[in-house]
C-alpha positions as CSV (number, residue, x, y, z in Angstrom):
1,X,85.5,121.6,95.6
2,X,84.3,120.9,91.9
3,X,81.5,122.6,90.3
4,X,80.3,121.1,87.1
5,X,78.0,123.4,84.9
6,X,75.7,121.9,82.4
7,X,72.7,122.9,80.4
8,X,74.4,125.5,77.6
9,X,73.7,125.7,73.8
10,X,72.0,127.0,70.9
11,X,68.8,128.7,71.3
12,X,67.0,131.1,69.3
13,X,65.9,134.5,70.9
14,X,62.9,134.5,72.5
15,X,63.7,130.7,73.8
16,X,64.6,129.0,77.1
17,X,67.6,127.1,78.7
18,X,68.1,126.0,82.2
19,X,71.7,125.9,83.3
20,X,72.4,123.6,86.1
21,X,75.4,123.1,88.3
22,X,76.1,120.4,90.8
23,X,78.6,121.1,93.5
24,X,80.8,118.4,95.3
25,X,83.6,118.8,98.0
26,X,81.9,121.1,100.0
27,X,78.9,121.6,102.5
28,X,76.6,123.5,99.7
29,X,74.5,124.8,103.1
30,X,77.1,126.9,103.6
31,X,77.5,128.3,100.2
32,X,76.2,131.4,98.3
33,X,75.8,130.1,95.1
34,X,76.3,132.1,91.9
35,X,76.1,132.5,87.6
36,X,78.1,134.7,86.0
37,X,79.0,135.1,82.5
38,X,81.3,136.5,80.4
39,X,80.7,137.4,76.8
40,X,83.8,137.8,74.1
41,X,85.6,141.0,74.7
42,X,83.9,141.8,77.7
43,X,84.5,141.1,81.4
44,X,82.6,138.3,83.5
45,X,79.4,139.9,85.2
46,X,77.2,138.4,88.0
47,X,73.6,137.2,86.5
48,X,72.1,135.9,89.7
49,X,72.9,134.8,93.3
50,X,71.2,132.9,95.9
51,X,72.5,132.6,99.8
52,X,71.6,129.4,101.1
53,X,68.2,130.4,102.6
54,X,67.3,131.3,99.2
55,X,67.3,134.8,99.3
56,X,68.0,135.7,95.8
57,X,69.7,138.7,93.9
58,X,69.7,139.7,89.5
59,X,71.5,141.7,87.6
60,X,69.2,144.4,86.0
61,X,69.7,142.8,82.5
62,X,68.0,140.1,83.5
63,X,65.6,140.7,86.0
64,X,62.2,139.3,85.0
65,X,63.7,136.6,82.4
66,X,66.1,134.7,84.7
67,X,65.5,132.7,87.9
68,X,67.5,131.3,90.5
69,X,66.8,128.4,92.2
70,X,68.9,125.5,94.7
71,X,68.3,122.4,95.8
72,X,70.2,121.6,98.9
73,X,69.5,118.1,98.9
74,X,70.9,117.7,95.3
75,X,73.9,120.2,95.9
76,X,72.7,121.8,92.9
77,X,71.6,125.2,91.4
78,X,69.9,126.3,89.1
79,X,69.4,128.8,86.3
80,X,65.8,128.9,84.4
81,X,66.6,131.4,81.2
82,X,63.5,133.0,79.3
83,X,62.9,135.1,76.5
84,X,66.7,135.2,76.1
85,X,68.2,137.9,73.5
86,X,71.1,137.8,71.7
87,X,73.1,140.1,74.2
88,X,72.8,136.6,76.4
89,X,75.4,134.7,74.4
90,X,78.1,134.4,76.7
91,X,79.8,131.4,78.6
92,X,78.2,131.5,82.1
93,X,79.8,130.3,84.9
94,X,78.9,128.3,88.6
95,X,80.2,130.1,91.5
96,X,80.3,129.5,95.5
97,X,81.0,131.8,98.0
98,X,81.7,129.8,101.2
99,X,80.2,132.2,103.9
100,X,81.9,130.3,106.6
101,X,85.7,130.7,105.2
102,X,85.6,133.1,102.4
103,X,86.9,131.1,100.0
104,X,85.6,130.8,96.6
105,X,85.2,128.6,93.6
106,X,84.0,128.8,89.5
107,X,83.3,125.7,87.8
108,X,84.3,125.0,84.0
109,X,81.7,127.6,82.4
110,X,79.5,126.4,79.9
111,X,78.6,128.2,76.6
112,X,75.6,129.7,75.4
113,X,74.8,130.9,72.3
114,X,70.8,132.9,71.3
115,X,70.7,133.0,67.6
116,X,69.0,132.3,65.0
């Protein structure tokens, strides 16, 4: 299973980014899909999940400025960032949960950076 992440950089606070990640190897129907991030020093936190029928699930932090959002077809997910704040910087990372075996993957991670 390979999860590529794409869609990180500079942004200044206030701004927008939409992280994507495309997932190969594995039936992405059957896959809770995930972001996490993990910021210098700190540990890696869950952002946002969606289960395959879409039901969705945020971390306080970012309840209101983030959305989740698959497209089975594609076998991709997707994170829509807004009115992101320095405490965003981080380098967020794809995740699956495979509901039917319980295994799971992380793709590369890929960074971001608010600043200005």
């Amino acid at each position: 299973v390979q999860l590529q992440a794409f869609g990180g950089g500079l942004v200044q606070p206030g701004g927008s980014l939409r992280l994507s990640c495309a997932a190969s190897g594995t039936i992405f129907s059957r896959n809770t899909m995930g972001w996490y991030r993990q910021a210098p020093g700190k540990q890696r936190e869950l952002v946002s999940t969606i289960t395959s029928g879409g039901i969705t699930n945020y971390a306080d932090s970012v309840k209101g400025r983030f959305t989740i959002s698959r497209d089975n077809a594609k076998n991709t997910v997707y994170l829509q960032m807004s009115s992101l704040k320095r405490e965003d910087t981080a380098v967020y990372y794809c995740n699956a949960y495979n509901t039917y075996n319980g295994r799971e993957y992380w793709g590369q991670g890929t960074q971001v950076t608010v600043s200005s």
